[in-house]
C-alpha positions in Angstrom: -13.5 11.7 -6.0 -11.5 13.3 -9.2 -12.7 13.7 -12.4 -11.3 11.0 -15.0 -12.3 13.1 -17.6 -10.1 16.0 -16.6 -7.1 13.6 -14.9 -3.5 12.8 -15.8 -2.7 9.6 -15.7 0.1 7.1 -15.6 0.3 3.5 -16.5 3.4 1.8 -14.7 5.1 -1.5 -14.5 8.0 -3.0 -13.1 10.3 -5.3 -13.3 11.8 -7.7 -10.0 14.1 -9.6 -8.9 10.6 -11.9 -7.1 7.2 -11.3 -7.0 7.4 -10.4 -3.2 8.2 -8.0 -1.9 7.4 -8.8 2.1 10.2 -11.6 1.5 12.5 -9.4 0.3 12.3 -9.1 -3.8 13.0 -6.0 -5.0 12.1 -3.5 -8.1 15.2 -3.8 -10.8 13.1 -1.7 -13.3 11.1 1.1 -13.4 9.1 2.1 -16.1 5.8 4.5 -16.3 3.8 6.4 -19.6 1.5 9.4 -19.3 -1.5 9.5 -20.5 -3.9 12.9 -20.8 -6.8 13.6 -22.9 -6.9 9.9 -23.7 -3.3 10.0 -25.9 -0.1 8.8 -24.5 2.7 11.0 -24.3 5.7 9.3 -25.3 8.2 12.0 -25.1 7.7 12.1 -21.6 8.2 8.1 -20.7 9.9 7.9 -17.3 12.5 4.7 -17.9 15.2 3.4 -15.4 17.2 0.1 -14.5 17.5 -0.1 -10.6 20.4 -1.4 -9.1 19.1 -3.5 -5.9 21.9 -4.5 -4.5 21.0 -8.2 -3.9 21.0 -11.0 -6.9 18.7 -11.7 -9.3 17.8 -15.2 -9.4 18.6 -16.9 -12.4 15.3 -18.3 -12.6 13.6 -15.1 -12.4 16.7 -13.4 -15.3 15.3 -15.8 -17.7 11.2 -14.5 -17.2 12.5 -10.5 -18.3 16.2 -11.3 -19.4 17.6 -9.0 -17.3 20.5 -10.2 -15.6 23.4 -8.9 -12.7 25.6 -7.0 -15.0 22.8 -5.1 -16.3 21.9 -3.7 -13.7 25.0 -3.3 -11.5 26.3 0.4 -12.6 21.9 1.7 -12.5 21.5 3.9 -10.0 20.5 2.9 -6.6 16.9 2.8 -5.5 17.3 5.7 -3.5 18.2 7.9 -6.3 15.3 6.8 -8.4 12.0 6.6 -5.9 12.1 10.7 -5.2 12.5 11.2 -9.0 9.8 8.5 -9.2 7.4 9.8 -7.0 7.7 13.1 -8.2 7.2 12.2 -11.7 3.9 10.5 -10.9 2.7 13.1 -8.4 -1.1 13.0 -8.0 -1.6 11.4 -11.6 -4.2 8.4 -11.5 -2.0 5.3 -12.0 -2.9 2.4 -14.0 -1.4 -1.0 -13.9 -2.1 -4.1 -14.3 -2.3 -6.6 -11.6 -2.2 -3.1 -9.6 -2.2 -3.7 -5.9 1.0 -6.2 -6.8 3.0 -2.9 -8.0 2.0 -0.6 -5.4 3.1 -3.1 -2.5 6.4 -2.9 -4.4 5.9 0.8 -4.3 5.6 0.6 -0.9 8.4 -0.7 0.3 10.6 0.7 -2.1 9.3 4.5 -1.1 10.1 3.5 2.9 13.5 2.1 1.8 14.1 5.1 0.3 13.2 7.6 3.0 10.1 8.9 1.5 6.2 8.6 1.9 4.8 6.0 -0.3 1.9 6.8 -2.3 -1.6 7.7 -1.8 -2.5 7.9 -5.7 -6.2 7.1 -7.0 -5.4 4.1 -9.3 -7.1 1.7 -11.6 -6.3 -2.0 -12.6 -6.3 -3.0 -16.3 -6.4 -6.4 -14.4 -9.6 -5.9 -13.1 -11.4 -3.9 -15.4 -10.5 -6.4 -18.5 -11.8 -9.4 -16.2 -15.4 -7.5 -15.8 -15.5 -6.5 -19.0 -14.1 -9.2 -21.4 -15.8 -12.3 -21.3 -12.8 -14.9 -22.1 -9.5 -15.1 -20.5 -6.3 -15.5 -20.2 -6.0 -12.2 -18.8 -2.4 -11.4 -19.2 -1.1 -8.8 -21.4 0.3 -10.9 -23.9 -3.0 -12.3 -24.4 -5.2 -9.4 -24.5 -2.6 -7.1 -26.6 -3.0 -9.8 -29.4 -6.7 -10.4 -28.3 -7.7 -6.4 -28.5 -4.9 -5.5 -31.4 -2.8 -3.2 -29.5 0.6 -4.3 -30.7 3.1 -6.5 -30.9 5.6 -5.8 -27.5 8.4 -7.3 -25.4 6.6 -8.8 -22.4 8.0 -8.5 -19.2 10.5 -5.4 -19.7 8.9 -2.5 -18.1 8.7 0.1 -20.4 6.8 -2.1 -23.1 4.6 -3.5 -20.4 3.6 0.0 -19.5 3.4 1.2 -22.9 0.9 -2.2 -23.6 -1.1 -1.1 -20.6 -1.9 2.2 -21.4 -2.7 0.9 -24.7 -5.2 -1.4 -23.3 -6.8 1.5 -20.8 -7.4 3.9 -23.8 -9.0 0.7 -25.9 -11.4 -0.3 -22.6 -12.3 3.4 -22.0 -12.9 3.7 -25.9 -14.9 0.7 -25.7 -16.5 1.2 -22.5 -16.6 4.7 -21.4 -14.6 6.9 -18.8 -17.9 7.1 -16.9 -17.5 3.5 -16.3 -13.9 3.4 -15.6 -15.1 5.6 -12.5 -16.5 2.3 -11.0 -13.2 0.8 -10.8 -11.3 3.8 -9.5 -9.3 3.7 -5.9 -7.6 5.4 -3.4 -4.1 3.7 -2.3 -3.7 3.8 1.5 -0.2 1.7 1.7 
């Protein structure tokens, strides 16, 4: 086990064209914040569009308002997974609704021609759902529940920016020792 006191970590999102990716949906935004000794970094925001090459369903467009031509001249997946993985390298990763992210990780790392993941990670999903007694759990809800900002939901870089903010208030609240209980190893 690693030391959360002592850890890097990175809270991630993205953004899809579905919400599977066994059926074929695929990331069209990548977005990911640092955290270390419990401030975020934002000079150092990793940030890309991802062009991948099949359609984004108009329904979906209209949930993050990202459409075709946005995304049609960012680079390919390919390009952006080894930057990816190297940027995250053995940080903890945070997200929220975690294990929904890391099966996009997945697949997106084997469609790239690289090993996916075997990151310790937490879920800001999980942890606010054992912790805070009321729902909804989304992070619209608990950013305006906890006071962590006003953001754009469902664009990745906010969403990530929103979840670290809402790690760093849970571990303020509640401790790092505690967030220890909720920490994972990633097997793919």
């Amino acid at each position: 086990m690693i030391n959360l006191k002592e850890a890097v970590f990175v809270a991630f999102d993205f953004e899809t064209t579905g919400l599977s990716p066994y059926k074929g949906d695929r990331i069209i935004e990548i977005a990911a914040v640092p955290i270390y000794e419990n401030k975020i970094k934002y000079d150092y925001i990793f940030q890309s569009l991802v062009n991948p090459e099949i359609k984004i369903p108009a329904q979906v467009s209209s949930y993050h308002k990202l459409n075709n031509s946005d995304i049609d001249t960012a680079p390919l997946l390919t390009d952006i997974m080894p930057k990816f993985k190297n940027y995250i390298s053995n940080s903890v990763l945070i997200s929220h609704n975690v294990e929904m992210d890391l099966n996009f990780l997945d697949i997106a790392a084997k469609e790239s021609g690289i090993y996916s993941v075997d990151n310790y990670y937490l879920d800001t999903l999980e942890i606010s759902r054992f912790f805070i007694k009321n729902g909804p759990y989304n992070l619209e809800s608990l950013s305006k529940k906890l006071k962590l900002g006003k953001f754009i939901p469902h664009r990745a870089r906010d969403d990530a920016i929103i979840t670290a903010k809402l790690f760093l208030k849970l571990v303020k609240k509640f401790s790092m020792s505690q967030m220890q209980d909720f920490l994972k190893k990633w097997r793919g």
